[in-house]
C-alpha positions in Angstrom: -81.6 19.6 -17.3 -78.1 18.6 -15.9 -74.7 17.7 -17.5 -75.0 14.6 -15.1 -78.2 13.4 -15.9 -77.4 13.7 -19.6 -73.8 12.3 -19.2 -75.3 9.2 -17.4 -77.8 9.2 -20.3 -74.6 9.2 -23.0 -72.9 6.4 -21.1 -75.2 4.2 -20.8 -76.7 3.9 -24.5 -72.6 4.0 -25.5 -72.6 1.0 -23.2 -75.8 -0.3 -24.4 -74.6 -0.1 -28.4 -71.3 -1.8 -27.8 -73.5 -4.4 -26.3 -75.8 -5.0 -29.0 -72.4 -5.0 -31.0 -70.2 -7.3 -29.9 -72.6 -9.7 -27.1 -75.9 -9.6 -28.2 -75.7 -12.0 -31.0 -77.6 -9.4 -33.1 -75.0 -8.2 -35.6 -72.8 -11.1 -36.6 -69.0 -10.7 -35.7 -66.2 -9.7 -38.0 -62.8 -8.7 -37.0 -61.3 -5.6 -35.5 -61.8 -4.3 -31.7 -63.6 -6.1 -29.2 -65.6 -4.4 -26.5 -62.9 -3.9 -23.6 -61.1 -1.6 -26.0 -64.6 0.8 -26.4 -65.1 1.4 -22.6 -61.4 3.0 -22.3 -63.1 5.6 -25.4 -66.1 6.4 -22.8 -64.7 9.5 -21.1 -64.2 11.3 -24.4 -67.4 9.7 -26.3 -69.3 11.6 -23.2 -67.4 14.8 -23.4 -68.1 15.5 -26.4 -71.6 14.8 -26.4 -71.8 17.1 -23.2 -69.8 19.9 -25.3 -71.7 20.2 -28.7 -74.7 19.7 -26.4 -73.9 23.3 -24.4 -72.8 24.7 -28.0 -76.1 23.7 -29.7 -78.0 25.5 -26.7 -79.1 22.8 -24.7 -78.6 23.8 -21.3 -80.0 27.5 -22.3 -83.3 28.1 -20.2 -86.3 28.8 -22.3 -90.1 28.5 -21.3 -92.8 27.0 -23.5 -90.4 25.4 -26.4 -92.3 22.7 -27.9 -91.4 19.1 -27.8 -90.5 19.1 -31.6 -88.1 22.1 -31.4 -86.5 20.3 -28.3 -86.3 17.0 -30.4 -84.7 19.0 -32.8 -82.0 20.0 -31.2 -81.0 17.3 -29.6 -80.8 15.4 -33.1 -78.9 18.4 -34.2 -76.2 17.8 -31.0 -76.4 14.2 -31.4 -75.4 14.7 -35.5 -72.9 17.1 -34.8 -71.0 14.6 -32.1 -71.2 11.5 -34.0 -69.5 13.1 -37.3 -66.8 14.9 -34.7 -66.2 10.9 -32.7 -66.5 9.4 -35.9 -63.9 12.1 -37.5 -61.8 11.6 -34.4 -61.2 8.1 -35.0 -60.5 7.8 -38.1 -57.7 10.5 -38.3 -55.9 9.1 -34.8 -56.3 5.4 -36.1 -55.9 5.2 -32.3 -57.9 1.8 -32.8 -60.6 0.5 -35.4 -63.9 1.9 -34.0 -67.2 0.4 -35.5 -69.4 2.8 -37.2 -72.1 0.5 -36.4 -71.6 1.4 -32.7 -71.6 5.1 -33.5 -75.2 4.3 -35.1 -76.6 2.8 -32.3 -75.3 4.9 -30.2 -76.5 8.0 -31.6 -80.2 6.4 -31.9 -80.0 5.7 -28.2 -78.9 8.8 -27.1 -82.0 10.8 -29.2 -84.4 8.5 -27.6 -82.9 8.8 -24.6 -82.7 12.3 -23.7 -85.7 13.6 -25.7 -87.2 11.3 -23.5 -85.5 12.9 -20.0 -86.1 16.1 -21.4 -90.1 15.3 -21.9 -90.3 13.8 -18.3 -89.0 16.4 -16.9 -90.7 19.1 -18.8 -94.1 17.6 -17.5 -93.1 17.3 -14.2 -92.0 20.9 -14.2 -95.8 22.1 -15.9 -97.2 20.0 -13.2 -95.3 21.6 -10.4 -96.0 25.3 -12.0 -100.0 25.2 -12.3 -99.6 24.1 -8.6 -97.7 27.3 -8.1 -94.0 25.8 -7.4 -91.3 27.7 -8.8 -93.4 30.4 -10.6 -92.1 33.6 -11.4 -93.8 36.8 -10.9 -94.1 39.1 -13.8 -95.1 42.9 -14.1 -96.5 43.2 -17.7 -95.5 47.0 -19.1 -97.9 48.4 -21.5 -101.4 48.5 -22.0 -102.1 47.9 -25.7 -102.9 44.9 -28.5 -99.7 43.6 -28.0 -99.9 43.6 -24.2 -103.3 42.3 -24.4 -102.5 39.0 -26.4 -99.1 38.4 -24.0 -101.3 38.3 -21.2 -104.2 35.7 -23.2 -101.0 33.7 -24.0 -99.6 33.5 -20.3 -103.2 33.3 -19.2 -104.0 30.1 -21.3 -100.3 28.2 -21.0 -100.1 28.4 -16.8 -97.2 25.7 -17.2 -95.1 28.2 -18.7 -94.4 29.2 -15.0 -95.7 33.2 -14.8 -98.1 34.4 -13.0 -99.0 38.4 -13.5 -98.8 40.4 -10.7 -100.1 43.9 -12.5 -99.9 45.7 -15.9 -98.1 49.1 -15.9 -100.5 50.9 -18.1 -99.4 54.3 -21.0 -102.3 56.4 -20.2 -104.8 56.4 -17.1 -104.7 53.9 -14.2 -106.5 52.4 -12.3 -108.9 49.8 -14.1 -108.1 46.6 -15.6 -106.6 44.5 -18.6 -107.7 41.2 -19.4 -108.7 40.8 -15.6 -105.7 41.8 -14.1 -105.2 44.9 -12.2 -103.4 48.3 -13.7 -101.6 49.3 -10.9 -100.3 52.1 -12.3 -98.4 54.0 -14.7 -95.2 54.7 -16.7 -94.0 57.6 -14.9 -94.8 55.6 -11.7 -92.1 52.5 -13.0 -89.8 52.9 -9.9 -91.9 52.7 -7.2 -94.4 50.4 -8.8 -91.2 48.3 -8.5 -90.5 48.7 -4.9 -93.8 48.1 -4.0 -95.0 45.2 -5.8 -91.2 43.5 -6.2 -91.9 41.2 -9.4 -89.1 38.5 -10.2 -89.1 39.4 -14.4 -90.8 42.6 -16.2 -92.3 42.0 -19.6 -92.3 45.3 -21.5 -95.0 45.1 -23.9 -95.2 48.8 -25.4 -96.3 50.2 -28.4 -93.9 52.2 -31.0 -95.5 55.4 -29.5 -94.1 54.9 -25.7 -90.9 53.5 -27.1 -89.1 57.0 -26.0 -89.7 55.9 -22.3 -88.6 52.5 -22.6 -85.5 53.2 -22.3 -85.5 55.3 -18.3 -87.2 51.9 -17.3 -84.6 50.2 -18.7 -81.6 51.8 -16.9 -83.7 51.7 -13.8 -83.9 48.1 -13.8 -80.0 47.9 -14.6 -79.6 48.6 -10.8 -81.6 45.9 -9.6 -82.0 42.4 -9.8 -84.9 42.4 -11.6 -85.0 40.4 -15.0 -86.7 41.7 -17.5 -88.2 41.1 -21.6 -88.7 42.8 -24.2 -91.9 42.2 -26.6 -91.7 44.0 -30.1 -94.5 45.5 -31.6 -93.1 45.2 -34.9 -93.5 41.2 -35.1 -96.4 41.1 -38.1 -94.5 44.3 -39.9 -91.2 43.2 -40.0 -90.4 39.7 -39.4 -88.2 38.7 -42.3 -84.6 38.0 -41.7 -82.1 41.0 -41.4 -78.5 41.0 -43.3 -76.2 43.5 -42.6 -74.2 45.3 -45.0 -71.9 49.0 -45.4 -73.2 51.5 -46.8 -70.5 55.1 -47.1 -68.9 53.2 -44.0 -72.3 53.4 -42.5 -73.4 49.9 -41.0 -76.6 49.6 -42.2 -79.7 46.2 -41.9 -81.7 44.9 -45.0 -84.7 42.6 -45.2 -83.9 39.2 -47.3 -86.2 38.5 -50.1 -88.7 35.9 -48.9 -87.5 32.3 -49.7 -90.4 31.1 -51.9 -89.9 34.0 -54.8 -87.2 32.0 -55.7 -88.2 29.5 -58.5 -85.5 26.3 -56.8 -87.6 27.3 -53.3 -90.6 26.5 -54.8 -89.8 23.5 -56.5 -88.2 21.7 -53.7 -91.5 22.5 -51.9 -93.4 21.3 -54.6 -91.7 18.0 -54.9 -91.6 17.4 -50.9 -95.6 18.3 -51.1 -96.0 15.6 -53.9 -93.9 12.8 -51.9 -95.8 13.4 -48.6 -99.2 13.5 -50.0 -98.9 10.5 -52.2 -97.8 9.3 -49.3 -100.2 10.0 -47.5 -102.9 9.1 -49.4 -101.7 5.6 -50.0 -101.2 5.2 -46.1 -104.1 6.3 -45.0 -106.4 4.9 -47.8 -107.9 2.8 -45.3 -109.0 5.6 -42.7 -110.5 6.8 -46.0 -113.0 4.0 -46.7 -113.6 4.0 -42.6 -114.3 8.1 -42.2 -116.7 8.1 -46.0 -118.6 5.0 -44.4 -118.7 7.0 -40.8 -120.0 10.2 -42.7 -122.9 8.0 -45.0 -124.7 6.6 -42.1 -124.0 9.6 -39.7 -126.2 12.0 -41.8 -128.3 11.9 -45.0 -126.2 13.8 -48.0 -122.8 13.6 -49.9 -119.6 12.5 -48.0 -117.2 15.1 -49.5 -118.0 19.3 -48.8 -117.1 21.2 -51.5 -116.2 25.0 -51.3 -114.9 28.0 -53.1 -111.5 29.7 -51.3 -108.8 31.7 -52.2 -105.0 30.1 -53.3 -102.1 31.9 -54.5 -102.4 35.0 -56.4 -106.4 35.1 -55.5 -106.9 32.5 -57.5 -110.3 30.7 -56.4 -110.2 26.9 -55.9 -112.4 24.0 -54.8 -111.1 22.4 -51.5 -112.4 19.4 -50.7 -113.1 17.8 -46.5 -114.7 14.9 -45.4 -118.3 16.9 -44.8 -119.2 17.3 -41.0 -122.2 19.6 -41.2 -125.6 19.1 -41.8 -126.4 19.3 -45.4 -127.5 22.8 -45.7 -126.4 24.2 -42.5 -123.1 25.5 -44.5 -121.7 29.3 -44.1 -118.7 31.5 -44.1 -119.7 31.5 -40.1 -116.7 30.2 -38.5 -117.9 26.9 -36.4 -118.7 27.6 -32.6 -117.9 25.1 -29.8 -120.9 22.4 -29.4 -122.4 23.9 -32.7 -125.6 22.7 -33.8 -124.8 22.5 -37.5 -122.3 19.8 -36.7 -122.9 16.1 -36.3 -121.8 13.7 -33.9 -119.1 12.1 -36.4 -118.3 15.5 -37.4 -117.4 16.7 -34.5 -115.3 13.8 -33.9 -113.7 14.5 -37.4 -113.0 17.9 -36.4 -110.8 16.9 -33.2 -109.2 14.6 -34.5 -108.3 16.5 -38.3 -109.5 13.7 -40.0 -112.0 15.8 -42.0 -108.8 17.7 -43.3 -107.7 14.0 -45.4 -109.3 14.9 -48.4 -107.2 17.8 -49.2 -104.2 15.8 -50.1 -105.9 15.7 -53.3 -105.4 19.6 -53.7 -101.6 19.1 -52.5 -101.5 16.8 -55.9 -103.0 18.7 -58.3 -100.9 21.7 -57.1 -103.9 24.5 -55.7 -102.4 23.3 -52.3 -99.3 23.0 -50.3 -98.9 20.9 -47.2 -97.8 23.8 -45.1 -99.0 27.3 -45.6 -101.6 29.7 -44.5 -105.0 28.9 -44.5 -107.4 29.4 -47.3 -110.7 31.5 -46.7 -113.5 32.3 -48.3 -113.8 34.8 -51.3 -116.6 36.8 -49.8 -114.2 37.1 -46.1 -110.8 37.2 -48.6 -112.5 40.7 -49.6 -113.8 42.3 -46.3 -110.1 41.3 -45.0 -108.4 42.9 -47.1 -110.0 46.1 -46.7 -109.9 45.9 -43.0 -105.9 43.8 -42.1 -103.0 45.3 -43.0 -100.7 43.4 -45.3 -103.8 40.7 -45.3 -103.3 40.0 -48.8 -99.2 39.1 -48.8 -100.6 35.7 -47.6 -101.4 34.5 -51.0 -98.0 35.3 -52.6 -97.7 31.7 -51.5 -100.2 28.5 -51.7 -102.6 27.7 -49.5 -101.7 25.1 -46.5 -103.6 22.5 -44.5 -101.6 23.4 -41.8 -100.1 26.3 -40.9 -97.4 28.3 -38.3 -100.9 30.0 -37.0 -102.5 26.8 -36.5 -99.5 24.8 -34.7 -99.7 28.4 -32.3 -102.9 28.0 -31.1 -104.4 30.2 -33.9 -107.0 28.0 -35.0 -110.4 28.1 -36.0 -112.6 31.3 -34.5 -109.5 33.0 -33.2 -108.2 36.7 -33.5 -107.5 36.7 -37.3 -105.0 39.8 -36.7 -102.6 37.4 -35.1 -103.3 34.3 -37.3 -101.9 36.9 -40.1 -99.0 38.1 -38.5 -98.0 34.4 -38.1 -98.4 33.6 -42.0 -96.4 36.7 -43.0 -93.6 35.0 -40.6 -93.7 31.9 -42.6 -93.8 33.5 -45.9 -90.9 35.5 -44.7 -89.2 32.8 -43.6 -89.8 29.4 -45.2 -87.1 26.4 -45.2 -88.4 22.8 -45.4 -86.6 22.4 -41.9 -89.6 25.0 -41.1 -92.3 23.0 -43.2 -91.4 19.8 -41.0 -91.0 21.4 -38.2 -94.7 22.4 -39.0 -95.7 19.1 -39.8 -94.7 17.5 -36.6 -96.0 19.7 -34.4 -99.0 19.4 -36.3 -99.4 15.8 -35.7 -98.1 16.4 -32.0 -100.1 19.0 -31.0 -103.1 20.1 -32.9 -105.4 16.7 -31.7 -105.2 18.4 -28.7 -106.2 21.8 -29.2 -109.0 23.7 -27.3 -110.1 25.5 -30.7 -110.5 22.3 -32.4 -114.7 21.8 -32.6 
């Protein structure tokens, strides 16, 4: 992404809103400045979109940010600008500006370059599974957390890495999720001279944290980039605040968001709006998907079954069935299962089968966003076997989730569906919740572990 690709982008929808203004016969005339006046206001419209642009983080490299996080900063640049130009103008009184172009303007400059951003995000995936402008990375560490880095990179290739070796804690050779262990810690500088990676990933476990840190100054005399993945994320993922303590800096974890009582009711009302919503607009799809499930297989059109809410609390959620009546258990569904029909397989790609749980949203056993709900029979054999398993049902149960809009969906590795719903708990905002939502909508249609 370039300043002059997004500055041509500014000038040209500034253009484009003074011409829907003042020529296009759309928005009737009134008095005040006329459109020669605007274009002498161009050079300073466009700096300070570029500015609050770089401040907001726009030009900062990061691999595999989703199209929603991108959209949402580049509403956030585009907010920040117009309130500055539209500030600007009104305390120089240099000339009347219309606030109307200022509108437009913004719009056009969100569609705009979201819509660069996307382009040139898919060209770039394109160009990386081909191999151009990879980067080779040596993953450090042998462990769980290594394990699921290397599943990640291994299942996104358009993030651009391709593993050259694993550096392993304890015996070499062999191999870790198919690639080779090419040796170990106390091998770290010549592993490096031989194999030359662009970026290390250090991916160790609290135990081998002691010799993180040799590695470290070893890498400070080259020009190697390297990462850091903590082993932490799942124990400690709420935010930090910082306060004295005898003169002694010290760090505190924030109490999560939703114990507060305000928290939960702004959730509660923005889950009421949205599902009433919801269940007026898709009331159509409704009558279509309970017709689709009558004639695809004998039995009733709703499932019915027992999971756990908040507090433990058991509840009745209700899907658009996709099973053969009596084919039903706790087993999680397998990819071309036999117990599901035709429709309901098409249900299950497509979510549709999730619809009916609005209706728990309403009567308050559900939230729009939050973890999953499971079973009570696996709710107990968690427990006993997942740490901190259980802090997922301080809040309610979700029909979509942070796990889910991260891949962890369906018969996935539970241990890292949790860790994700602790981080949510931890850190709820409704920013977060529709953040959620649209990358639910986005994304989750797609996903391979939708069946």
């Amino acid at each position: 992404m370039s300043f002059v690709g997004d500055g041509l982008l500014v000038a040209g929808s500034f253009l484009l809103a003074n011409w829907i203004r003042f020529n296009s016969g759309l928005v009737k005339m009134g008095g005040g400045a006329t459109y020669p006046h605007y274009r002498s206001f161009l050079l300073f419209f466009i700096v300070v979109h570029l500015v609050v642009f770089k401040y907001v983080g726009l030009y900062r490299k990061r691999r595999g940010i989703s199209g929603v996080d991108e959209l949402s900063k580049v509403l956030q640049a585009v907010f920040i600008s117009s309130i500055l130009i539209a500030a600007s103008t009104f305390l120089t009184k240099f000339f009347a500006f219309s606030r109307l172009v200022i509108g437009f303007s913004a719009v056009l400059i969100v569609a705009a370059v979201w819509l660069e951003r996307t382009l040139l995000r898919r060209i770039q995936i394109v160009l990386r599974r081909r191999g151009i402008g990879v980067t080779r990375i040596l993953v450090v560490g042998a462990g769980e957390t290594s394990r699921v880095l290397i599943q990640r990179i291994t299942h996104n290739p358009g993030l651009g890495y391709r593993i050259i070796g694993v550096v392993s804690e304890g015996k070499s050779p062999g191999e870790l999720e198919g690639f080779r262990i090419v040796g170990t810690l106390s091998q770290f500088t010549p592993i490096l001279g031989k194999h030359k990676p662009d970026e290390v990933i250090f991916a160790l476990p609290a135990s081998a944290h002691g010799e993180l840190i040799p590695m470290l100054v070893t890498l400070q005399d080259t020009q190697v980039k390297y990462k850091i993945v903590s082993d932490l994320f799942g124990l400690i993922t709420s935010p930090l605040e910082s306060d004295v303590l005898l003169d002694m800096p010290i760090f505190e974890m924030k109490e999560a968001p939703l114990n507060a009582w305000h928290n939960r009711a702004i959730k509660r009302t923005f889950d009421l709006i949205f599902a009433l919503s919801g269940i007026l607009l898709l009331s159509p799809i409704w009558i279509l998907v309970a017709i689709g499930v009558k004639l695809s297989s004998p039995g009733p059109i709703l499932f019915h079954q027992k999971r756990v809410g908040r507090d433990g609390r058991v509840f009745h959620m209700r899907k658009f069935r996709t099973m053969r009546v009596g084919s039903e258990t706790v087993a999680f569904t397998a990819k071309n299962d036999p117990r599901v029909t035709p429709f309901g397989s098409f249900l299950r790609k497509t979510s549709l089968d999730e619809i009916p749980q609005l209706l728990n949203v309403v009567t308050g056993r559900m939230s729009l966003v939050g973890p999953r709900p499971e079973v009570p029979g696996l709710v107990e054999k968690f427990q006993k076997e997942i740490p901190r398993y259980f802090e997922r049902h301080q809040v309610k149960s979700g029909i979509t989730g942070w796990a889910q809009v991260n891949g962890f969906r369906g018969n996935t590795s539970l241990q890292e569906r949790i860790k994700y719903d602790i981080y949510y708990i931890e850190n709820w905002s409704l920013l977060f919740d529709l953040k959620i939502i649209l990358r639910t909508v986005l994304d989750i249609l797609e996903h391979e572990h939708a069946y």
